[in-house]
C-alpha positions, 0 to 999 in steps of 0.5 A: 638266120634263126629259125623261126618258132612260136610262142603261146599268144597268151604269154603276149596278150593275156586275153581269153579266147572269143566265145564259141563260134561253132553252132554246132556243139558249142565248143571252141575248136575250129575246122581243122583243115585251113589252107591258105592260098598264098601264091593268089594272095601274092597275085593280088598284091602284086596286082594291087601295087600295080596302081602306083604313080612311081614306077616298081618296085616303089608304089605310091597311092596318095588319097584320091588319086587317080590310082587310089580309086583304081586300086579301090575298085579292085578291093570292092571287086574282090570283096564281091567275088568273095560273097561279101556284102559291099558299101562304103560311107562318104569318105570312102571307108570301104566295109565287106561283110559276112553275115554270121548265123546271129547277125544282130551281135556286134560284128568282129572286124578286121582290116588296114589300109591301102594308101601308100606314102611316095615310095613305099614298099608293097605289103604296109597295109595292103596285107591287113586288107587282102590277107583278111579276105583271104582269111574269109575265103579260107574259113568259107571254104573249110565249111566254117560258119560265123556267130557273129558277123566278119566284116574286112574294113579298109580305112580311108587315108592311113597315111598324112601324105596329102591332107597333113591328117594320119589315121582320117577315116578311123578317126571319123568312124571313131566320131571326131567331130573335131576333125569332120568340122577341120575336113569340111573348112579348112583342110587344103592340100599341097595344091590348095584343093580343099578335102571335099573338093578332092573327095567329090572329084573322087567320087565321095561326098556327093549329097551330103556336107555332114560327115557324121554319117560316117560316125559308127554308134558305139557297140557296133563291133565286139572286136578288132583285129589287124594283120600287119606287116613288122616294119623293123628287124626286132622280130626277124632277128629272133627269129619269131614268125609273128608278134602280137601288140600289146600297146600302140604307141602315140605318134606326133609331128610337128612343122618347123620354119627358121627366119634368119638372114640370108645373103651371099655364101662367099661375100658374108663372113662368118661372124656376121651371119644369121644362118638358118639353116645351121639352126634348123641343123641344131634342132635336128640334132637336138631331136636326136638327143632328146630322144636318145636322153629319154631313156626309153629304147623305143621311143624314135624321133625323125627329122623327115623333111628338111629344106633349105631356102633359096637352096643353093650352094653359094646361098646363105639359107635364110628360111630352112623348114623341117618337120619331126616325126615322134612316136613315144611311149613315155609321158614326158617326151611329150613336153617336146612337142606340146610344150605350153611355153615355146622360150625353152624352144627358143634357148635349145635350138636358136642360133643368135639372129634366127626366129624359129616357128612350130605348127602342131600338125594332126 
């Protein structure tokens, strides 16, 4: 393995440094003894995965679960413990503030999320949320005094796992009247609980029905910052201990069902079949393909899901349903999953005799 070296951050992001914090002598130099204390952030990770439905090394933290308003009682008894000031909105965004010498200037703010898709891993988040209260304590106990207001934000529900919607509570704060309106009327989850009924039993939206308290005004932070785990090799196998981003890319999903004709596997032959769920198979493939053809080295498109109805072995499939992932960063990719015309959907993956349908999922 590489060893791991740095680079200079201007080569990646070509931003000038913040303004001075220092109230002392204006300049932009900062304490220079900053300890982190790594072996109790590492506790605290592990005692935060402990909140899981599956059992370790997995975790799994599912929006309003018993074991997400667990785990977000931690996280607000760690922001106390560090001298934050605590409050959450009607969703449950959590926010733990350190009020700065200047405290009218828009605030900088970091922070992530601790929701966990079935059978992750431990760190995805969870490092941008207790790494930045660590980082406070680091500043607090170097003597360090902020201009501007820090405030670590856990966001609510980073992940679609139950309500089919990624990035829920930033999109709020960011103003999504769209999406509060789709949360108060018609968001159901995989058991047909509605989302406000799921977020009053966890604690949320008790007194009010309107969702635009949790809109933050525009201004109201000079600058964002998150600390995130690399979910793939690139920066390991060169051997660079950290990256910063420059883009995000655009992620989108979709939901496929097939309806062919299902039928006894031994009894039906070959040339009289309508099997769905080789069409569902074509369409796998062809997203493979698409993505690989767009000449784009890192644009992805996965097939996460794929069920096969009645899913038996001496069955002919008859209603296969799957669902894409797509995260890409070139404009024309997008024509797969926001074409106006679905015909060409049709002639690329139909096999003859099936129908298939595609539901946009947010």
């Amino acid at each position: 393995m590489k060893t791991p070296r740095s680079r200079p951050w201007r080569i990646f992001s070509g931003y000038p440094l913040h303004e001075s914090n220092n109230p002392f002598d204006g300049s932009s130099s900062l304490p220079t003894s900053l300890s982190v204390d790594g072996d109790s952030l590492q506790r605290q990770i592990d005692e935060l995965s402990t909140f899981s439905d599956t059992p370790a090394p997995s975790v799994t933290r599912i929006l309003y679960s018993e074991k997400d308003v667990l785990a977000r009682r931690y996280i607000k008894n760690l922001m106390g413990l560090s001298g934050l000031s605590v409050r959450e909105d009607a969703v449950g965004n959590i926010f733990g503030r350190w009020d700065g010498y200047e405290p009218g200037l828009p605030a900088v703010a970091t922070g992530s999320h601790i929701d966990a898709i079935p059978y992750s891993g431990k760190y995805d988040g969870v490092v941008g949320v207790l790494g930045a209260i660590e980082a406070i304590n680091v500043l607090k106990r170097s003597g360090f005094r902020p201009k501007r207001s820090l405030e670590v934000i856990l966001f609510t529900s980073e992940e679609p796992t139950r309500f089919g919607i990624s990035c829920l509570g930033s999109r709020l704060l960011a103003g999504s009247v769209t999406l509060a309106e789709a949360l108060k009327k018609t968001t159901v989850d995989g058991q047909n609980i509605s989302f406000v009924d799921a977020a009053r039993l966890a604690g949320y939206m008790k007194d009010e029905d309107d969702l635009s308290s949790v809109f933050l005004n525009s201004g109201s932070y000079s600058a964002f910052l998150e600390l995130h785990i690399e979910q793939g090799p690139i920066l390991e196998a060169e051997g660079l201990s950290i990256g910063i981003v420059t883009a995000i890319a655009a992620p989108a999903s979709i939901k496929v069902d097939f309806e062919g004709n299902g039928g006894h596997a031994g009894a039906v032959l070959m040339p009289n079949r309508n099997d769905a769920g080789l069409a569902a198979a074509e369409l796998a493939l062809a997203v493979e393909k698409h993505v690989l053809d767009s000449g784009s080295i890192d644009t992805v498109g996965t097939v996460g899901i794929l069920e096969l109805h009645p899913g038996a072995i001496n069955s002919i499939p008859s209603k296969p349903h799957l669902e894409i992932g797509m995260i890409y960063r070139v404009q024309k990719l997008q024509s797969l999953l926001y074409a106006h015309n679905p015909d060409p959907c049709f002639h690329m993956w139909q096999i003859p005799g099936t129908l298939m349908r595609n539901e946009e999922m947010k």
